[in-house]
C-alpha positions in Angstrom: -105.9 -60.8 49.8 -105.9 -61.2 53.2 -103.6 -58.9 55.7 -100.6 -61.5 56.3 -99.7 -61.1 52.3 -100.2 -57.8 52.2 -97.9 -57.6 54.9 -95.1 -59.7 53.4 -95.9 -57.5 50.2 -95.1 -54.3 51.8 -92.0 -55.6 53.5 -90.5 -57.1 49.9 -91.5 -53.6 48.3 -89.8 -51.8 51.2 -86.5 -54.2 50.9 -86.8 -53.9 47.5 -86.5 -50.4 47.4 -84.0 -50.1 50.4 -81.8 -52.4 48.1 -82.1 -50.0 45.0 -81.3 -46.9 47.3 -77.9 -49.0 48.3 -76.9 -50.1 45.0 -77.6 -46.5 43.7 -75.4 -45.1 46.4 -72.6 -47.4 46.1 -72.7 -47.0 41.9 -72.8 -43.2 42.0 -69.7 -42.3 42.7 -67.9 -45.2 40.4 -70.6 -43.5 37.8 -69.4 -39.8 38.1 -65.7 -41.6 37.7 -66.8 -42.7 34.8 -68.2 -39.7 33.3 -65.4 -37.9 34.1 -63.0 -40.1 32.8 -65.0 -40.3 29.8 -65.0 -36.2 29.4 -61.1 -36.4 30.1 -60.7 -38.7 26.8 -63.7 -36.6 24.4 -61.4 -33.2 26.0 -58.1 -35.1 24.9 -59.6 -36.2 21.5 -60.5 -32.9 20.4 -57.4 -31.3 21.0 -55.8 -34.0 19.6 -57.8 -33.8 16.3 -57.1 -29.1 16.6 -53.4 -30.0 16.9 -53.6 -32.3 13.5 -55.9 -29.6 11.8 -53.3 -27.0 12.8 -50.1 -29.2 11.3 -51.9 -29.5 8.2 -52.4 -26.2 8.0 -49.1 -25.3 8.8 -48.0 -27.5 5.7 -50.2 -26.8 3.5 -48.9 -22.8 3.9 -45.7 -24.1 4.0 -46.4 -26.2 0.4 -48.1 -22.6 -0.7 -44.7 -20.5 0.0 -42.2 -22.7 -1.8 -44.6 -22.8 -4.9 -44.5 -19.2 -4.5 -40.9 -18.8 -4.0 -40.6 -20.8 -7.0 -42.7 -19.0 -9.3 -41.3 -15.5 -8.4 -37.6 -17.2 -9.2 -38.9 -18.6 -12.8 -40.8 -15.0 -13.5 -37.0 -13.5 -12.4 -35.3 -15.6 -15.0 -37.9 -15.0 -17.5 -37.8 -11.3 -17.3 -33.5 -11.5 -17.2 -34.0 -13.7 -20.1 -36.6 -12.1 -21.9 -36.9 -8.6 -21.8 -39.9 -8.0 -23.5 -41.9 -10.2 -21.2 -41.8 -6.8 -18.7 -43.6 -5.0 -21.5 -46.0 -7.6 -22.1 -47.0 -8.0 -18.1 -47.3 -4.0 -18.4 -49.6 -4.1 -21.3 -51.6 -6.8 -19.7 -52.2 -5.3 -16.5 -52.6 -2.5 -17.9 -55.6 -3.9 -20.3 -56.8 -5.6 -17.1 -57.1 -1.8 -15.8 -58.7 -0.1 -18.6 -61.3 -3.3 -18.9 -62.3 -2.5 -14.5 -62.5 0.5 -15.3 -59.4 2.0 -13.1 -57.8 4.2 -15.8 -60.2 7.3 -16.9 -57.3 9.0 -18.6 -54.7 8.3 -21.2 -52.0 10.8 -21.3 -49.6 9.7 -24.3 -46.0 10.9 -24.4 -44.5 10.4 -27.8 -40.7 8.4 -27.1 -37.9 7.8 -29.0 -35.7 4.7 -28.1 -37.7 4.8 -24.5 -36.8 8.4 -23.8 -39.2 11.0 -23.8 -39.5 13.4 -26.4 -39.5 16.3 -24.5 -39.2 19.6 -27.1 -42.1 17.7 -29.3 -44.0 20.9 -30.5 -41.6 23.0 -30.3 -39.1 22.9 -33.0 -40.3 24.9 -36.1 -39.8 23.3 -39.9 -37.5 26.0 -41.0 -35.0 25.4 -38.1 -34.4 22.0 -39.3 -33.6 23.0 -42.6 -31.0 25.9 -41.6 -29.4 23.1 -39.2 -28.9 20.9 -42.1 -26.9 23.1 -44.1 
């Protein structure tokens, strides 16, 4: 190679290069545009998407009260209508109690028509027979 082409060489590479620098200078800022503008939309799509997961939330708890406002108005009729379904809940939960473990005691107390018999014990058998006659 003689010097003449290394010469126009070096000037092409250094154009070349001065050209690159310019281009890169003038894209830069339209670049960081970019990316912010691009950041702006990923920052609006998120929130977008939390606002969605928050109103479905909001109906699905919604959906969950007025299932249970529904329930606790059948149990109310039931119990009105049935009285004996109070006992039974009672003697469930209280089954459910003794199977956990919860109860360590049983104290009975001996009733007649739901009232307790309070003077159980206490009456001797010849005091029913002098009442009698």
């Amino acid at each position: 190679m003689n010097s003449e082409s290394v010469v126009k060489l070096t000037i092409i590479s250094v154009i070349t290069a001065v050209i690159l620098i310019l281009i890169v200078m003038a894209g830069y800022p339209f670049y960081k545009v970019w990316s912010q503008e691009m950041r702006g939309k990923a920052a609006l799509a998120e929130a977008t998407q939390s606002k969605m997961i928050q109103i479905e939330q909001a109906r699905a708890e919604l959906e969950s009260a007025q299932l249970r406002a529904e329930a606790i108005k059948i149990i109310g009729k039931t119990a009105k209508e049935y009285p004996e379904y109070r006992e039974q809940e009672f003697i469930g939960a209280f089954g459910e109690a003794l199977r956990e473990g919860k109860i360590n005691q049983i104290i009975y107390v001996p009733t007649e028509a739901n009232l307790p018999i309070l003077e159980a014990g206490k009456r001797q058998p010849g005091a029913e027979t002098a009442d009698s006659e």
